[in-house]
MARKOLMI-989176 format. One line per 3 residues: number of its first residue (from 1); for each residue x, y, z of C-alpha. Coordinates in steps of 0.2 Angstrom, whole numbers, plus 5000, padded with zeros to 4 digits. Layout:
# MARKOLMI-989176
NUM = X,Y,Z; ...
This chain:
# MARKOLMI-989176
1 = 4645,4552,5014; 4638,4564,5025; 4623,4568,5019
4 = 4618,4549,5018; 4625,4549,5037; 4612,4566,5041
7 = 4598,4558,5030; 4602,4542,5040; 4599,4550,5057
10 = 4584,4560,5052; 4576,4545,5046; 4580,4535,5064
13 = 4575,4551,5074; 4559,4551,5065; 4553,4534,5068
16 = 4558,4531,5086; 4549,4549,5086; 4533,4540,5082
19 = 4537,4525,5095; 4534,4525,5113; 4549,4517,5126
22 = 4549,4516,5144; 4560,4511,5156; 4560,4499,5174
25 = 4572,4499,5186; 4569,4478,5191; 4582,4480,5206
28 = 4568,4492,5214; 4554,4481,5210; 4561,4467,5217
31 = 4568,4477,5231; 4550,4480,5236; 4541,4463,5232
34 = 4541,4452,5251; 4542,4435,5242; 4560,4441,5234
37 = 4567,4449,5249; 4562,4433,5258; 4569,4421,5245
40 = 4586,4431,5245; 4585,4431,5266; 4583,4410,5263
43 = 4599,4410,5250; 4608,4420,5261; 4605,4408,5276
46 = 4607,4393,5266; 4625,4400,5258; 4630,4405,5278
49 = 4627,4387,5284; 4635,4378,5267; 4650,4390,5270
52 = 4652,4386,5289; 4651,4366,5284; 4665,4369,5272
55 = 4675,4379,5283; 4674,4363,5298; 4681,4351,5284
58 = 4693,4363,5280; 4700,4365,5299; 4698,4346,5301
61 = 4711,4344,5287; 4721,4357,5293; 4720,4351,5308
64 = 4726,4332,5302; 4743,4340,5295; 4747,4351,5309
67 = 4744,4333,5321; 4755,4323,5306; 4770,4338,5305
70 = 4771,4334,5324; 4770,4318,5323; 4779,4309,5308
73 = 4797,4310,5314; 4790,4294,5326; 4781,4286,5311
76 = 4787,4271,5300; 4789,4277,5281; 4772,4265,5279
79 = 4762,4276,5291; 4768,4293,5284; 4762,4288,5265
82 = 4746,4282,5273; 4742,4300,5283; 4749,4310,5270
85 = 4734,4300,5257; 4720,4299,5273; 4725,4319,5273
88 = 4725,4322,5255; 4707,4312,5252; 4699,4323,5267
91 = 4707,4337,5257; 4699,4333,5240; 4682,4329,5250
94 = 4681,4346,5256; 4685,4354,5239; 4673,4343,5229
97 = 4657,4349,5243; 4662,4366,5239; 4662,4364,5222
100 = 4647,4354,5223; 4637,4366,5234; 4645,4384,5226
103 = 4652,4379,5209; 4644,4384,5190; 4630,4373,5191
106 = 4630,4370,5211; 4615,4367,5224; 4618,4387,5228
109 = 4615,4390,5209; 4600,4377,5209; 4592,4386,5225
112 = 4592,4401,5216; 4585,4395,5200; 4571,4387,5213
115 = 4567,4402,5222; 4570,4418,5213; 4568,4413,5195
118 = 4548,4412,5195; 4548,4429,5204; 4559,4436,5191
121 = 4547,4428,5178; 4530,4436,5186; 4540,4454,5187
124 = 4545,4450,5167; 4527,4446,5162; 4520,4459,5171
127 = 4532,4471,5162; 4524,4463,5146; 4507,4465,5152
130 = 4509,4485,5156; 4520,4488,5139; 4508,4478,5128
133 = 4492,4489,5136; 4502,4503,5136; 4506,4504,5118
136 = 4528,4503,5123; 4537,4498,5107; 4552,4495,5119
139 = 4554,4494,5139; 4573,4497,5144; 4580,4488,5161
142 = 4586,4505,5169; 4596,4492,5182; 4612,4483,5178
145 = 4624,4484,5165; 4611,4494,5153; 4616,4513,5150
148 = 4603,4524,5149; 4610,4539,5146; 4595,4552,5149
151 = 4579,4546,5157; 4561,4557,5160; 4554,4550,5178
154 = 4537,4549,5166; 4543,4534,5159; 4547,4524,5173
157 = 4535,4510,5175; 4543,4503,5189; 4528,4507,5200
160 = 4515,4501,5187; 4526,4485,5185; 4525,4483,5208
163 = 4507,4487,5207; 4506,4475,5194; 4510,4461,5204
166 = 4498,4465,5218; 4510,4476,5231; 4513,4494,5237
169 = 4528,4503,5229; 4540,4511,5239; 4542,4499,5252
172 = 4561,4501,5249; 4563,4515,5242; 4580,4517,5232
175 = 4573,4523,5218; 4578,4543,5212; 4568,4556,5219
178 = 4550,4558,5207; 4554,4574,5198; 4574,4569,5195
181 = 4580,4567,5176; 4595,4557,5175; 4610,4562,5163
184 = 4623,4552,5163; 4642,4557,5156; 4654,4549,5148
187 = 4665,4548,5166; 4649,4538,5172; 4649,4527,5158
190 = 4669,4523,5160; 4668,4521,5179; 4654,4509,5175
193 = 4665,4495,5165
């Protein structure tokens, strides 16, 4: 069994041996492409002024109750059960444009399928474009929940993929220094989940 195991191994490190991979950290390249930071600028504006507007029906039906605790001692039983609904409907209204404006599917959601999705859909095809002339068999996503646990600045195509789209790298320059090797350890990998 362990010599099928070793054979195994042998025969995996020879074949991506004979392949070329890179990696791009996207978060970089979007971080340095204008029309991204000036779509997210325009979400966050919009997700400010949606919040606010939910947050004025929210004190207005706070608001309503503190005016009905006060006030239903002097009301009939009729008038109390016809607040306590005219509350409860302002209530409901408020949850339902919050929902509607952040929820699953919500116009927050559908803003940011509008703006940011053909951005992140040039940034992919320009990936394919440099991997395909490049001869990559794979390009890993050095950003987000992909592990790369050791990476040679060589084979970071971030820059190519920036330069790709018509812009100056390092414009916002998070990325690691140029001659850095990354290594990651298993502590990194546990602190990450």
């Amino acid at each position: 069994m362990k010599k099928l195991f070793f054979i195994i191994l042998i025969l995996i490190a020879g074949v991506s041996n004979a392949q070329k991979f890179a990696y791009v950290d996207t978060d970089y390249v979007l971080a340095n492409l204008p029309e991204y930071t000036g779509a997210q600028k325009q979400i966050n504006d919009i997700s400010v002024k949606w919040q606010k507007e939910i947050e004025e029906k929210l004190s207005e039906v706070d608001k309503m109750y503190r005016d009905y605790q006060v006030e239903k001692i002097l009301m009939s039983e009729e008038m109390r059960i016809k607040k306590e609904e005219e509350i409860i409907k302002k209530e409901k209204e408020a949850k339902e444009l919050q929902k509607k404006r952040f929820g699953q599917d919500g116009d927050l959601f559908k803003k940011q399928q509008e703006l940011i999705k053909p951005i992140q859909d040039k940034v992919y095809n320009a990936i394919v474009e440099i991997a395909e002339t490049k001869g990559y068999a794979m390009v890993f996503d050095k950003s987000g929940s992909t592990t790369v646990l050791y990476s040679q600045k060589r084979y970071d195509i971030s820059n190519d993929v920036i330069k790709q789209l018509g812009y100056e790298p390092g414009m916002n320059d998070d990325n690691d220094d140029e001659d850095e090797e990354e290594i990651s350890t298993p502590n990194d990998r546990k602190n990450q989940k």
